[in-house]
Each structure stands twice: as structure tokens, then as C-alpha cells.
matplotlib code that plots the C-alpha trace (Angstrom):
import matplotlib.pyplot as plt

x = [-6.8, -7.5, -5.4, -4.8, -5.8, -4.9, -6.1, -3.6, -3.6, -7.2, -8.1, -11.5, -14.9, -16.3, -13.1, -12.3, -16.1, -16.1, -13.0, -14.2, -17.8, -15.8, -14.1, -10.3, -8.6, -6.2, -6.5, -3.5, -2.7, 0.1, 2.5, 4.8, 4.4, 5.6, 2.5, -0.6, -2.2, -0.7, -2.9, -2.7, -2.8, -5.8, -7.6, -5.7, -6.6, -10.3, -10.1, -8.5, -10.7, -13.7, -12.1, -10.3, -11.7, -13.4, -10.1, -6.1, -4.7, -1.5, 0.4, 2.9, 5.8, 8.8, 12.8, 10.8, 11.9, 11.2, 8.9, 6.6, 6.4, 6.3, 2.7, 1.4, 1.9, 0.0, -2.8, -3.7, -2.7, -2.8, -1.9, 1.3, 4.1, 5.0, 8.4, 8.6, 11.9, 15.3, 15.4, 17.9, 16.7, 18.1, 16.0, 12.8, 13.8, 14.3, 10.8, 9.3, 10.5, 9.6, 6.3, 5.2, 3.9, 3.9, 5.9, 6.0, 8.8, 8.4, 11.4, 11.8, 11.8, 13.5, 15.2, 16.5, 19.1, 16.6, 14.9, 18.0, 18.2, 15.0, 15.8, 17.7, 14.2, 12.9, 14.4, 13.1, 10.0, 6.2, 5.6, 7.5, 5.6, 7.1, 6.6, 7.7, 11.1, 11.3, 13.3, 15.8, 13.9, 11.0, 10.0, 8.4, 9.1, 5.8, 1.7, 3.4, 1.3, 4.3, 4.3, 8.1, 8.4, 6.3, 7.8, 10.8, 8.4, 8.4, 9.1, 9.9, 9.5, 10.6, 9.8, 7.3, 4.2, 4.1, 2.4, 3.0, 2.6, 3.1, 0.7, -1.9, -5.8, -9.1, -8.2, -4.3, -4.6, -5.7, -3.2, -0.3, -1.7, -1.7, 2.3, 3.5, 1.4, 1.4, -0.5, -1.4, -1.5, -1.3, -3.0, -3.4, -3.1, -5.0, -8.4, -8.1, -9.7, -7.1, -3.9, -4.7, -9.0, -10.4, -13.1, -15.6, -16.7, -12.5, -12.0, -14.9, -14.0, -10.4, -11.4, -14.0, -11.5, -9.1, -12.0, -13.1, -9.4, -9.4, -12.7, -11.6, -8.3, -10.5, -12.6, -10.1, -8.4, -11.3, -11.5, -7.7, -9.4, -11.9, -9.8, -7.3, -10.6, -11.8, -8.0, -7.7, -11.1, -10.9]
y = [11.9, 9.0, 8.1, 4.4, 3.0, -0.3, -1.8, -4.4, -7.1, -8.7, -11.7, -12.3, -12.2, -9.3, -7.0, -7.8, -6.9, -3.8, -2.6, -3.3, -1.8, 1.5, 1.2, 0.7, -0.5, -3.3, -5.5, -6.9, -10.1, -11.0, -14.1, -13.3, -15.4, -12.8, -10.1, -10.5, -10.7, -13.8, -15.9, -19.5, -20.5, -22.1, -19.1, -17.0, -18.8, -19.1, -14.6, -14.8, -16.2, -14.4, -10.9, -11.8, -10.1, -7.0, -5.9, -6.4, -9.3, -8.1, -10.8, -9.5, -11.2, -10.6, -12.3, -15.6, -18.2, -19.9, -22.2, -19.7, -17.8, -20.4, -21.9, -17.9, -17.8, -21.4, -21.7, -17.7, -16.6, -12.7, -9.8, -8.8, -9.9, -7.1, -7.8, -6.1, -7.3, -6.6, -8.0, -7.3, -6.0, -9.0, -11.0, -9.0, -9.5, -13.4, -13.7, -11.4, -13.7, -16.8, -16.5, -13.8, -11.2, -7.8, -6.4, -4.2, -2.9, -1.9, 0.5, 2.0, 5.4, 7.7, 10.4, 11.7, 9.2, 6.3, 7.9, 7.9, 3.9, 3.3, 4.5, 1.4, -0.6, 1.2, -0.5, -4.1, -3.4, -1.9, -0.3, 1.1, 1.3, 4.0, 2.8, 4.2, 2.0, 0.4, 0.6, -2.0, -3.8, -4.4, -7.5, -7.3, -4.3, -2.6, -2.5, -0.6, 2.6, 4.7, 7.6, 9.0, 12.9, 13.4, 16.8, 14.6, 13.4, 17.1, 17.0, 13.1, 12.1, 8.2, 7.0, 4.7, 4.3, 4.3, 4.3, 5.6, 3.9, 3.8, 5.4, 6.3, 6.6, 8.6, 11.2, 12.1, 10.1, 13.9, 15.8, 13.3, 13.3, 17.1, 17.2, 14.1, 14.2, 10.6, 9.1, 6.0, 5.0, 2.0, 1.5, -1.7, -1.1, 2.7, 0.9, -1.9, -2.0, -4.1, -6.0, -7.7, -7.0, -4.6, -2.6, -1.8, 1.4, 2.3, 1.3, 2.7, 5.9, 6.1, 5.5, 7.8, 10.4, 9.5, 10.1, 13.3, 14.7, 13.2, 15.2, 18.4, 18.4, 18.2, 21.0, 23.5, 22.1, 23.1, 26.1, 27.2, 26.0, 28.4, 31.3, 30.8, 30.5, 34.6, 35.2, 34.9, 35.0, 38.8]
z = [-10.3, -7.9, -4.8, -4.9, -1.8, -0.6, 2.4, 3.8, 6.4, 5.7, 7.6, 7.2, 4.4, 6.3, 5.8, 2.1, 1.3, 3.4, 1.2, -2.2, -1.0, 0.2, -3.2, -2.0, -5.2, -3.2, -0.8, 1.4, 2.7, 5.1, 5.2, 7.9, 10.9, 13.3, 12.1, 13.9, 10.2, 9.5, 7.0, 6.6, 2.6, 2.6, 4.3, 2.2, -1.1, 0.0, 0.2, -3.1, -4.7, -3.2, -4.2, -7.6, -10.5, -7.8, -6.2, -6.8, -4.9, -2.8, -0.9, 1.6, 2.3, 4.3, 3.2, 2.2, 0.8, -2.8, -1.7, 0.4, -2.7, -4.9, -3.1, -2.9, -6.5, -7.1, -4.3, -3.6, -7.1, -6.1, -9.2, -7.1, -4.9, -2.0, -0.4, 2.5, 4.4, 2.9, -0.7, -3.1, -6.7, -8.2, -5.8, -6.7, -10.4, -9.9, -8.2, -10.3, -13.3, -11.0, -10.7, -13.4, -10.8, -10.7, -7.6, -4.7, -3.0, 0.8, 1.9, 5.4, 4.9, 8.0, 6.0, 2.4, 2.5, 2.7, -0.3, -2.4, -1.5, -2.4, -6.4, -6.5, -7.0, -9.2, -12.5, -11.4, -9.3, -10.3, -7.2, -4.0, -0.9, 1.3, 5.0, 8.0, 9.2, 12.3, 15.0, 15.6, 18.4, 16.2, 15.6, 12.4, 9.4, 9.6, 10.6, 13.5, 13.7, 13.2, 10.4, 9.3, 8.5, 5.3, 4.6, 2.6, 0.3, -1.4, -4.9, -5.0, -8.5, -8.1, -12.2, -10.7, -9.2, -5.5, -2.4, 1.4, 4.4, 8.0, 10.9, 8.3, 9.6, 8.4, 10.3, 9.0, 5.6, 4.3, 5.8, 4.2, 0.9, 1.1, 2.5, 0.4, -2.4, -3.1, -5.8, -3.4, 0.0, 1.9, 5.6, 7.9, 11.9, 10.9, 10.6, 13.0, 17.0, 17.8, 16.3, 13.5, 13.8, 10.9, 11.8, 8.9, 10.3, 10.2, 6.7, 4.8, 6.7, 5.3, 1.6, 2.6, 3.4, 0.8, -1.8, -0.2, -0.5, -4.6, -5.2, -3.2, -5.6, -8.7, -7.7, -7.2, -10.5, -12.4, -10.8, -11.9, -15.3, -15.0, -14.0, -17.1, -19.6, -18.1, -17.9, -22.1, -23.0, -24.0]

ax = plt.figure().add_subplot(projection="3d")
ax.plot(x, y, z, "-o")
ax.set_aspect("equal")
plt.show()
């Protein structure tokens, strides 16, 4: 099966082409003043409309308000909404409704107990997004860098679809795929040189990896396939 990938915070033509070259199946954009990979709408809608139809639109937002969503929904028109600050379910179900938008639901993860929160979304949202929560001087509620323990992902069986988050990269995207076994994943700050800069090099190198992982699962797939055909074959 394929790991969805989705690579978040894109700011510029060069990044949103490198990611659907590499074969990521979403592509992020953030409206949060406060993140380094704040878009303006125009820029925004301009990216939109070069990657609609090749990739899935997703447009971050964190606590907005009806009017920022309202114009994402009308000048960027992306295939879903990702909430990422501290939204209710009855606010995701009223924006949802609002602008006709599939949804993503971020949720700071730091333990079991956040995990157990998180099922509250999962009767009004399309997606959760596992990230790793931020500390309580943070400015912003992720693109931090930081991973949580991926060991209390075992067994999680949400209902929905959902991805994981937070201190991802090329190098460790494998290794939490294997622990976590999450059908999706989600990286920003992982393939950037600096805040907010993507490097092309980064990103085709973590849906690189991610597809390397995909293809190493199928293999040994088959090959419990093939030991079950000798197995009863007699």
C-alpha cells in the first residue's frame, strides 16, 4: 500500500514542482502569520492554480476566523481545509459545511491521553494529522522539528485516515513508518535549509525514502504470499 505523503509549507514554483516530480500526493500551504511559511493569498492562489488537478491542495490554518477561510475557500480553492490550532469539532463541522471542503485535523500528540482526545474528531473530520505538540512557549503549533514518542502509535486504529507529523526527515521518515505504522505522513521544517526555504534535493529525498520503505513492505508481503502457496501446496 502507499504511504501518503504530503509535503507542507510550500512557498514558491520551484518547491511545488519538485514535490509532484518526486511524486508526494499533497502539497501544504500555510496561513498563519506567525510561521515562517506564511503565504499571502494572491501568492497562494497563483500555487493553487499551478498544482490543481497534479497534486491535493492543503491549506493550513490555525484558530482563523470566517473570513480567512472564507477567501482560502474562494481565491486559492485547495481540496481540503487543515486546522491546526485548537478547533472544536463543531467548528470543523461548521467550516466543513461552510465551504464544502474536506478536512484535516492537527492534534498535539505527547502521550496516550492526547490520543484518546484526538477520537473526538474523528466523526466530523477526513483526516487527523498527528503532530508533535508544542511546548507552551511556542509561538506557533508546529513546523518545529520536534518528533513525540512514536512507540504510542502501536496498534492505533483511529476509523479514519491519518497522517504523522512532527520532526520527520529522509533519514528517520523510515524508521517511524516502521514504529508507527502510519498510512501517511506529513513533513515541512524536515526538508528545508533554513525556516521556511525548501530544498529540492531534501524533498525528493524523503518521498524517495518513503517510497523505498512502500516497496520494501510489498516485497516481504509477497514473500509471506509465497511461503503460504509451498506451505499448502502439497
Amino acid at each position: 500500500m502507499m504511504t501518503k505523503t504530503k509535503i507542507c509549507g510550500l512557498k514558491d514554483r520551484i518547491a511545488l514542482e519538485t514535490a509532484i516530480d518526486a511524486g508526494a500526493d499533497m502539497a501544504g500551504f500555510v496561513f498563519f502569520a506567525k510561521s515562517p511559511r506564511n503565504l499571502g493569498m494572491a501568492q497562494a492562489a497563483e500555487l493553487s492554480k499551478a498544482g490543481r488537478g497534479r497534486i491535493r491542495l492543503v491549506a493550513l490554518t490555525v484558530d482563523a476566523d470566517e473570513r480567512l477561510i472564507d477567501e482560502i475557500a474562494e481565491f486559492v480553492q485547495p481540496d481540503l481545509l487543515q486546522l491546526h490550532g485548537r478547533e472544536s469539532p463543531d467548528h470543523i463541522a461548521r467550516m466543513a459545511a461552510r465551504t464544502g471542503l474536506a478536512t484535516v485535523k492537527a492534534v498535539g500528540i505527547s502521550g496516550p491521553a492526547d490520543l484518546e482526545a484526538a477520537g473526538d474528531y474523528a466523526g466530523v473530520c477526513d483526516y487527523l494529522l498527528l503532530d508533535a505538540k508544542a511546548p507552551k512557549q511556542a509561538d506557533r503549533p508546529g513546523g518545529l522539528g520536534e518528533a513525540f514518542d512514536w512507540t504510542v502509535l502501536e496498534g492505533y486504529e483511529p476509523g479514519l485516515p491519518w497522517l504523522l507529523a512532527g520532526g520527520l526527515t529522509p533519514d528517520n521518515v523510515a524508521a517511524a513508518l516502521a514504529i508507527s505504522h502510519a498510512p501517511g505522513v506529513d513533513v515541512s521544517s524536515g526538508v528545508e535549509s533554513a525556516p521556511g526555504v525548501k530544498d529540492p534535493d531534501l524533498i525528493r529525498a524523503f518521498v524517495a525514502a518513503v517510497r523505498r520503505n512502500d516497496a520494501a513492505g510489498d516485497d516481504k508481503s509477497d514473500k509471506k504470499s509465497d511461503k503460504k502457496e509451498v506451505r499448502y501446496s502439497a
